[in-house]
VMD Tcl script that builds the backbone (N, CA, C; Angstrom):
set m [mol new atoms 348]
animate dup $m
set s [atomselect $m all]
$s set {name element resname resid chain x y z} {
  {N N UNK 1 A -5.347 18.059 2.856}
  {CA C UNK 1 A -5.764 16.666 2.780}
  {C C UNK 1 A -5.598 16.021 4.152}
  {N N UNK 2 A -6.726 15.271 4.516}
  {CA C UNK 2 A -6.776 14.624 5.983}
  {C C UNK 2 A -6.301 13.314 5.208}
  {N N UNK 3 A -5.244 12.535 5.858}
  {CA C UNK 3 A -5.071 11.590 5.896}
  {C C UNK 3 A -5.286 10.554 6.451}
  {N N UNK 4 A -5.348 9.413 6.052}
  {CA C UNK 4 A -6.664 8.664 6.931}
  {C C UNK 4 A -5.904 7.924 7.997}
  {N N UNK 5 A -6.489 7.212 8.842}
  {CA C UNK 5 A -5.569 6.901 10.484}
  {C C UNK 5 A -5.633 5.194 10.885}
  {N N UNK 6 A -6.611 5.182 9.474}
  {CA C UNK 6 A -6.909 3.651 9.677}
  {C C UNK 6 A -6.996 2.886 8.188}
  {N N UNK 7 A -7.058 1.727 8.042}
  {CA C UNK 7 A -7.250 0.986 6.803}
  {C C UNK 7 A -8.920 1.095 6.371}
  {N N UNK 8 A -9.672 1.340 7.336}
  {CA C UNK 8 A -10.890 1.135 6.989}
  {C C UNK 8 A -11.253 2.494 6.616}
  {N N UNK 9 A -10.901 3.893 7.077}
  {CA C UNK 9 A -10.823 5.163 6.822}
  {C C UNK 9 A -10.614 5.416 5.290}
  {N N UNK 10 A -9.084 4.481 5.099}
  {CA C UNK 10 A -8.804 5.024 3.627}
  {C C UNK 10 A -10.080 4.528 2.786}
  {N N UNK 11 A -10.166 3.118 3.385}
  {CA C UNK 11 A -11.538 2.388 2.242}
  {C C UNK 11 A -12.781 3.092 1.975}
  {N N UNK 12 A -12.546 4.029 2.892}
  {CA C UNK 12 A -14.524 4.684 3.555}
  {C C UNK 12 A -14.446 6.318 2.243}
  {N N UNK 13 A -12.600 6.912 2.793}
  {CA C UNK 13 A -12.286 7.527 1.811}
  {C C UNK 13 A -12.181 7.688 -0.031}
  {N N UNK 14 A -11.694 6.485 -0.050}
  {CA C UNK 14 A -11.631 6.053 -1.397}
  {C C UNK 14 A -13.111 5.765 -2.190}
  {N N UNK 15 A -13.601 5.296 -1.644}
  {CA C UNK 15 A -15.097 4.433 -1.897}
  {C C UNK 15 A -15.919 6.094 -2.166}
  {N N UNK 16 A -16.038 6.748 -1.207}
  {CA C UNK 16 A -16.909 8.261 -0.999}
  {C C UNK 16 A -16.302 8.965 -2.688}
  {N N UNK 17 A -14.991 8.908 -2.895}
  {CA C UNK 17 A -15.083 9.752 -3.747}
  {C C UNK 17 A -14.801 8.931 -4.871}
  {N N UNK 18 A -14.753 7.875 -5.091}
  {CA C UNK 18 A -15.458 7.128 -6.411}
  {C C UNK 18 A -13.567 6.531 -6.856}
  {N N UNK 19 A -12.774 6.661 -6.121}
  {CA C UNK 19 A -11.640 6.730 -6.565}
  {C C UNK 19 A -10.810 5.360 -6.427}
  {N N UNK 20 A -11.786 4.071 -5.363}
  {CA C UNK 20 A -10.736 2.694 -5.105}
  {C C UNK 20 A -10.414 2.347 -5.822}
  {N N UNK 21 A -11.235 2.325 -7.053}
  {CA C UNK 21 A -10.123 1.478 -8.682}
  {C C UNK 21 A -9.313 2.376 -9.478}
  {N N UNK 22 A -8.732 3.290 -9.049}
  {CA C UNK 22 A -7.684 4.030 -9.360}
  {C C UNK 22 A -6.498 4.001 -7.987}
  {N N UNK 23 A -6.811 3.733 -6.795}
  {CA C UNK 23 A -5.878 3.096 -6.142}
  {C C UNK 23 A -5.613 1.911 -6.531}
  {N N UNK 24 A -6.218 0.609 -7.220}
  {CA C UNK 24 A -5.794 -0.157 -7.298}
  {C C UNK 24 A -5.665 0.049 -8.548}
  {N N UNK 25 A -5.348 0.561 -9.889}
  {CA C UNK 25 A -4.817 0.586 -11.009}
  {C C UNK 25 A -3.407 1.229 -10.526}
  {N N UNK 26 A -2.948 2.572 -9.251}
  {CA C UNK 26 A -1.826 2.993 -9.218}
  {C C UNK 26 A -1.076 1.903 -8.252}
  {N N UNK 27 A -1.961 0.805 -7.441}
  {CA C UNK 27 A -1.048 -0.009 -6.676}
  {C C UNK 27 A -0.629 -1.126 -7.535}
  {N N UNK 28 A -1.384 -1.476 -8.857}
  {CA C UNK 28 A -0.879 -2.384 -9.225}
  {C C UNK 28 A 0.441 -1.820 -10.369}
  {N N UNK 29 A 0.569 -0.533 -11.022}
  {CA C UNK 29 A 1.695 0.260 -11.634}
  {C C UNK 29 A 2.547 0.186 -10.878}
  {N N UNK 30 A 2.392 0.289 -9.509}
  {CA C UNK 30 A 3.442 0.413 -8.529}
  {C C UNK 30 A 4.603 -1.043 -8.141}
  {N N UNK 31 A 3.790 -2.228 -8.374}
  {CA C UNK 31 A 4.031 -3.282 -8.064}
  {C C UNK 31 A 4.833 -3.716 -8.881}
  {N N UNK 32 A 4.226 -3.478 -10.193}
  {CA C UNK 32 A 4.991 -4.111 -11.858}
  {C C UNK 32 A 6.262 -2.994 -11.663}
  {N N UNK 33 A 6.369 -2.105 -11.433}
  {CA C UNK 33 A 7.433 -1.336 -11.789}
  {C C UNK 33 A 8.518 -1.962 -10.732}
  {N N UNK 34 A 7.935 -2.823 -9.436}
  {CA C UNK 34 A 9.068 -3.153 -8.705}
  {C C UNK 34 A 9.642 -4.368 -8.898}
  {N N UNK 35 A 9.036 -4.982 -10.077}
  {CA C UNK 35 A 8.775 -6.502 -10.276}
  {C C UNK 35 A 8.323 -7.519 -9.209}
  {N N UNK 36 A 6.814 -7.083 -8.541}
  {CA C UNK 36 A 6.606 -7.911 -7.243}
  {C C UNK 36 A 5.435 -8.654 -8.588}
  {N N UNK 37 A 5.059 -9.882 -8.186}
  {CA C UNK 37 A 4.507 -10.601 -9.221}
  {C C UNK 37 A 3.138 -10.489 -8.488}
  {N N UNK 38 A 2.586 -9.574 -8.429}
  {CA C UNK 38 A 0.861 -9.554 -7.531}
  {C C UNK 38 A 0.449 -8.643 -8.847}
  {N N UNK 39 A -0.995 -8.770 -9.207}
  {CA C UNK 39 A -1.859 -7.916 -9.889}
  {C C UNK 39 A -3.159 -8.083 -9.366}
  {N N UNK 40 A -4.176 -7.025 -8.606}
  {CA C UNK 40 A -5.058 -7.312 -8.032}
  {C C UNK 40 A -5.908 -6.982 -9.486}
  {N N UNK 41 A -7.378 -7.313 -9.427}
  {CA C UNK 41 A -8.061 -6.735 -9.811}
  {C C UNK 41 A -8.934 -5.714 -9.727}
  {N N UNK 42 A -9.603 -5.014 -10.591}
  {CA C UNK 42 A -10.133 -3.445 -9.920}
  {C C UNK 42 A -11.596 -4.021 -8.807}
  {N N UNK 43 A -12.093 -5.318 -9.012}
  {CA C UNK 43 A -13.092 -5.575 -8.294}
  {C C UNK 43 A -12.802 -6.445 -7.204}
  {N N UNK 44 A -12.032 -5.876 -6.948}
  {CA C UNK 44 A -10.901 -7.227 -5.478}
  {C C UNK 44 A -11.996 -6.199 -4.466}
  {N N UNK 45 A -11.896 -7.142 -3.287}
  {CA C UNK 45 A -12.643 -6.749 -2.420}
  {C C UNK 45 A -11.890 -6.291 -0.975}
  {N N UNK 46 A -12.113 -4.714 -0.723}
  {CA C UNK 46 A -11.089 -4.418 0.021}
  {C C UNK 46 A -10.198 -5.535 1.383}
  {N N UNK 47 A -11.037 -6.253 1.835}
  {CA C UNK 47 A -10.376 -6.908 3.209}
  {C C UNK 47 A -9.863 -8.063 2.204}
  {N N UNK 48 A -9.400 -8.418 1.402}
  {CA C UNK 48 A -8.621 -9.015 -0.309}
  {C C UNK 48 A -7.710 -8.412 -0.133}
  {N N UNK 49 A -7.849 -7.067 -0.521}
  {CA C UNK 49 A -6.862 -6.109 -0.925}
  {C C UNK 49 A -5.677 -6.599 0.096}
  {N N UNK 50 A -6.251 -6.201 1.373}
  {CA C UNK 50 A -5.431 -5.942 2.149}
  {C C UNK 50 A -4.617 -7.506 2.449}
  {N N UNK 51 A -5.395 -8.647 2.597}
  {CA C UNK 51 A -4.754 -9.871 3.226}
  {C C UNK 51 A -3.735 -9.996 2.063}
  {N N UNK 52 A -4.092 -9.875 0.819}
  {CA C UNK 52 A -2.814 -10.279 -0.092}
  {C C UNK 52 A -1.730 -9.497 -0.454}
  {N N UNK 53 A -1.795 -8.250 0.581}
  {CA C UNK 53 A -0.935 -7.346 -0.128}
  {C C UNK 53 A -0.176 -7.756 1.436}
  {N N UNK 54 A -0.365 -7.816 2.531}
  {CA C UNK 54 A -0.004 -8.112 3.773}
  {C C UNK 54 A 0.866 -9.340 3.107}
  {N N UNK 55 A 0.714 -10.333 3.069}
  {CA C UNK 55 A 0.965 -11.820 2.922}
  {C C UNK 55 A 2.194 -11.397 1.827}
  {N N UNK 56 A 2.152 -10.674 0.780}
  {CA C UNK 56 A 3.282 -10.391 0.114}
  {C C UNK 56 A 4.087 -9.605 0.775}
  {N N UNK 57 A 4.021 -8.655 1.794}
  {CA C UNK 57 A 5.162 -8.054 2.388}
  {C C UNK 57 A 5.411 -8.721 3.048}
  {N N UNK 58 A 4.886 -9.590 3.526}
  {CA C UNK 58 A 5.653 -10.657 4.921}
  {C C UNK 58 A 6.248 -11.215 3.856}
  {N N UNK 59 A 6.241 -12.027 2.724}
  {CA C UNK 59 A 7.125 -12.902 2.045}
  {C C UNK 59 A 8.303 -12.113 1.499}
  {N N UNK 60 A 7.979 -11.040 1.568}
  {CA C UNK 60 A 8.901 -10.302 0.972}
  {C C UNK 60 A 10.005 -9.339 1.983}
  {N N UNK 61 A 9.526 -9.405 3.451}
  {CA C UNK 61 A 10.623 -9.478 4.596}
  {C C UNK 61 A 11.138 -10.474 4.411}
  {N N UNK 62 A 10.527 -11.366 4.409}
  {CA C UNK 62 A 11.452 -12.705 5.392}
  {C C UNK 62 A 12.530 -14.003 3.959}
  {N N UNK 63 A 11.932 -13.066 2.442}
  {CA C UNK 63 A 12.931 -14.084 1.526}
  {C C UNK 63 A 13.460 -13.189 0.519}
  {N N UNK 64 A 13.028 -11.866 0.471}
  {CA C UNK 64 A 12.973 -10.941 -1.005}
  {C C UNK 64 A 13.815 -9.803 -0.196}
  {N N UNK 65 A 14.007 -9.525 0.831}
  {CA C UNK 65 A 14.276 -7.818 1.991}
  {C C UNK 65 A 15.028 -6.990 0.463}
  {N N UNK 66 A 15.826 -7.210 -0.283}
  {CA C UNK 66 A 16.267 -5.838 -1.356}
  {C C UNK 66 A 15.013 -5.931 -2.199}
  {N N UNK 67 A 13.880 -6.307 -2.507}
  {CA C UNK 67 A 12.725 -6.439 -3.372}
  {C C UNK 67 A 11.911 -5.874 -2.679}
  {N N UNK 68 A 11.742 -6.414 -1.233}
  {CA C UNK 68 A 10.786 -5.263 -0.557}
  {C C UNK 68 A 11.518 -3.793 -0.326}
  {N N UNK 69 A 12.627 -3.697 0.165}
  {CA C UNK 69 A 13.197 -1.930 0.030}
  {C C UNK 69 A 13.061 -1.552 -1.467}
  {N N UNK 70 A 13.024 -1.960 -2.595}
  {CA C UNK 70 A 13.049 -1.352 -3.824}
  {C C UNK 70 A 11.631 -0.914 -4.129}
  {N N UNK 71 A 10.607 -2.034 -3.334}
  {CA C UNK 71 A 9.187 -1.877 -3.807}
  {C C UNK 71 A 9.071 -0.644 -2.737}
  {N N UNK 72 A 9.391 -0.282 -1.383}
  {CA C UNK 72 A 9.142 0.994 -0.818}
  {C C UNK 72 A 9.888 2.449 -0.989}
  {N N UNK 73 A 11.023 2.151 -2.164}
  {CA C UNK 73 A 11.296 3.204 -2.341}
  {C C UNK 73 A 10.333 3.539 -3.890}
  {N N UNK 74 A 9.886 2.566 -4.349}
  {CA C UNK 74 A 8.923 2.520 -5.688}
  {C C UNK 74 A 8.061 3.775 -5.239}
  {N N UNK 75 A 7.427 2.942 -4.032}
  {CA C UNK 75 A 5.740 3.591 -3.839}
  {C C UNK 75 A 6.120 4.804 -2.920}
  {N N UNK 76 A 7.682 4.951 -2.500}
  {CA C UNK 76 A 7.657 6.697 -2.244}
  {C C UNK 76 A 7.466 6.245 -0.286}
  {N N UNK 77 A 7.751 5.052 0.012}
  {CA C UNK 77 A 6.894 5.262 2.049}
  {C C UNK 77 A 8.026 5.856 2.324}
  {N N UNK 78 A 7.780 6.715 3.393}
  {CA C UNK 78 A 8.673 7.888 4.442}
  {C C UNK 78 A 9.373 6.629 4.754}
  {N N UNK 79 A 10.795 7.070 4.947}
  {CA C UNK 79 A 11.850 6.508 5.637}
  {C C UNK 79 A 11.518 6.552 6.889}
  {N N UNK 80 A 11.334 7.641 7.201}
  {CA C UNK 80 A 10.809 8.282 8.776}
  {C C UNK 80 A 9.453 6.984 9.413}
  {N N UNK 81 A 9.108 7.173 8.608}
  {CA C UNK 81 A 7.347 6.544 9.489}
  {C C UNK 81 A 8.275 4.552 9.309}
  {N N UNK 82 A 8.974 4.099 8.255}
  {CA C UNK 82 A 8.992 3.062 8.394}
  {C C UNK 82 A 10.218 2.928 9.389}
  {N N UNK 83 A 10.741 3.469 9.739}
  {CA C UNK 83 A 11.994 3.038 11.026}
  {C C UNK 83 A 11.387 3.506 12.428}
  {N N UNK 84 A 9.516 4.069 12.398}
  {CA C UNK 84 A 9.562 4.040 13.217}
  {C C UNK 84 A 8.088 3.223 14.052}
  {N N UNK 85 A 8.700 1.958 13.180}
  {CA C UNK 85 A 7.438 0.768 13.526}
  {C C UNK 85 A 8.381 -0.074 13.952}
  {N N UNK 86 A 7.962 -0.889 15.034}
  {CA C UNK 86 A 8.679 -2.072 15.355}
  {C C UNK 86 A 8.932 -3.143 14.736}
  {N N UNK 87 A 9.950 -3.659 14.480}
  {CA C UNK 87 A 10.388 -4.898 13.840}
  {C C UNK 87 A 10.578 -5.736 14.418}
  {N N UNK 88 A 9.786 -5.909 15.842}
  {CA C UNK 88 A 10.765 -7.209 16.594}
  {C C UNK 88 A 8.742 -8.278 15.948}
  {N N UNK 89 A 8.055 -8.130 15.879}
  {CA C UNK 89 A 7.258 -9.000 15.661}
  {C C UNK 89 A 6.804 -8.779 13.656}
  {N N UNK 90 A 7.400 -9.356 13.022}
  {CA C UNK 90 A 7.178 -9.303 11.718}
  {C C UNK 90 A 5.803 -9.209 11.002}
  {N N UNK 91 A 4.593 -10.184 11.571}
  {CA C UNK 91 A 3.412 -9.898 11.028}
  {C C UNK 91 A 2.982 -8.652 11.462}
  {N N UNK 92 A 3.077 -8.405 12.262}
  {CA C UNK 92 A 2.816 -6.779 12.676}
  {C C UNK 92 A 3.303 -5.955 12.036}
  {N N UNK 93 A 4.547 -6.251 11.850}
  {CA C UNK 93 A 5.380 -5.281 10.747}
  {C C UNK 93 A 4.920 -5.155 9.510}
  {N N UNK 94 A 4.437 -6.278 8.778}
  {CA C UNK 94 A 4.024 -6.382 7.676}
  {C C UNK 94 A 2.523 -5.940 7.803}
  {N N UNK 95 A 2.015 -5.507 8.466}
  {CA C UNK 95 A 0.259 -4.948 8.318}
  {C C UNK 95 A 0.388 -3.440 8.711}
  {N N UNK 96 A 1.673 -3.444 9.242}
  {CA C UNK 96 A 1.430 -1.285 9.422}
  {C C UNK 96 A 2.250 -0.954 8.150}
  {N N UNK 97 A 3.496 -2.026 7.386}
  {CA C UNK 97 A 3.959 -1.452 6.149}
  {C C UNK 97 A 3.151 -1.222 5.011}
  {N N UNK 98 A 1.778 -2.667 5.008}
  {CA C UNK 98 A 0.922 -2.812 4.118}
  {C C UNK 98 A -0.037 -1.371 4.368}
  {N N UNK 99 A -0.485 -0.724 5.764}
  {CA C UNK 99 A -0.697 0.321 5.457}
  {C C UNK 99 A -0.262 1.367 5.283}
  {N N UNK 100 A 0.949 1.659 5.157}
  {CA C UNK 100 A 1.493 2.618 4.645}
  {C C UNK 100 A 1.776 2.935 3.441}
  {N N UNK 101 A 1.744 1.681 2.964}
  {CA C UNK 101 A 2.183 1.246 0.915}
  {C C UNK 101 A 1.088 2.016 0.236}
  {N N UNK 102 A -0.201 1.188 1.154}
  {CA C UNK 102 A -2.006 2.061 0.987}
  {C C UNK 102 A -1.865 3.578 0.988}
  {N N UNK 103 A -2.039 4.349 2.091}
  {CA C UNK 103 A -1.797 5.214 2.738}
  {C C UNK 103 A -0.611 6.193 1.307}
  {N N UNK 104 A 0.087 5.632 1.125}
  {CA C UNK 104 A 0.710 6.491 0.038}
  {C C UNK 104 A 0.319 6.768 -1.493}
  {N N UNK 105 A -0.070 5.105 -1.960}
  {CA C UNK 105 A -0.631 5.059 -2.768}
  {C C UNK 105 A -2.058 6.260 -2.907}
  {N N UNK 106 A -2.783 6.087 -1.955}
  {CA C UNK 106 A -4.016 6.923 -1.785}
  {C C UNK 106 A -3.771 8.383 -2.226}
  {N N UNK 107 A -2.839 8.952 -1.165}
  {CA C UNK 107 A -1.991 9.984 -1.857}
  {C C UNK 107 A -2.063 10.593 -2.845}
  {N N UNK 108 A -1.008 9.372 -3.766}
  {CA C UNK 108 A -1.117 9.959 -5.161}
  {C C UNK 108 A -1.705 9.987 -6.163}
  {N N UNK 109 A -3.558 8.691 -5.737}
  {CA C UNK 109 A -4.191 8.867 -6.240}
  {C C UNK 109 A -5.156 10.469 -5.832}
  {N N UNK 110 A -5.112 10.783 -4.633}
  {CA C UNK 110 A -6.084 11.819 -4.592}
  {C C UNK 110 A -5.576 13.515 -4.949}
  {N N UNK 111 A -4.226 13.536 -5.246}
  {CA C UNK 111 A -3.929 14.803 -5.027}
  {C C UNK 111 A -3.938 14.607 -7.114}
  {N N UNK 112 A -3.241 13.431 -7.509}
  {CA C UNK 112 A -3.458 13.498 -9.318}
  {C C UNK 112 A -5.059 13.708 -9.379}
  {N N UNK 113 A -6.057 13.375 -8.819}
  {CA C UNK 113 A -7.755 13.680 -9.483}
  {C C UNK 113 A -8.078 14.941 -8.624}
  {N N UNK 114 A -7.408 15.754 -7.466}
  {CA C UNK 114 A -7.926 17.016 -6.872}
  {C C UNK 114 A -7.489 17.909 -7.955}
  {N N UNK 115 A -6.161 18.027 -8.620}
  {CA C UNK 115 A -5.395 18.620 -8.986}
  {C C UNK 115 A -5.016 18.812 -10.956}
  {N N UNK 116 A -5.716 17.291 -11.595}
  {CA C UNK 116 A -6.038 17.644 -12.697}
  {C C UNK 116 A -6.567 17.730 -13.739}
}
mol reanalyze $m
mol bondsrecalc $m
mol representation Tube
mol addrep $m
């Protein structure tokens, strides 16, 4: 599995094999299980996707931080890849975490429909 390198990659990915509303049915399982109060819909429109899922990890650095570590140990992000993004500018922080949340999610949507 090539993993994608960009936000627009995963979208180009997801979209090709018919699979974005099963990322967003496993991102929104993912969310409820952490109790983050977001539910997108399956017809959200990806640059959507992304501003509101961004906008909740920034709220969720800067007032929730044990709600956001519970929601990234939820969705499984590498310890590794997140200690090794910078934290000194927070919105930044919050748009490479938001793609990584993606980026994982994608994951486990594509290897559950390669695989069964």
């Amino acid at each position: 599995m090539q993993l994608p390198s960009t936000y627009d990659d995963l979208i180009a990915q997801a979209n090709e094999q018919d699979l974005y509303k099963k990322l967003i049915r496993q991102l929104n399982k993912d969310l409820l299980y952490a109790n983050i109060d977001l539910d997108f819909d399956e017809q959200v429109l990806p640059s959507s996707l992304k501003l509101l899922l961004q906008e909740t990890v920034y709220k969720l650095i800067h007032e929730k931080f044990a709600d956001y570590l519970n929601l990234l140990y939820i969705i499984d992000v590498s310890e590794e890849k997140i200690k090794q993004l910078d934290g000194s500018d927070t919105l930044k922080l919050s748009e490479d975490v938001t793609f990584l949340i993606l980026k994982r999610e994608w994951q486990k949507v594509w290897f559950r429909n390669k695989y069964s």
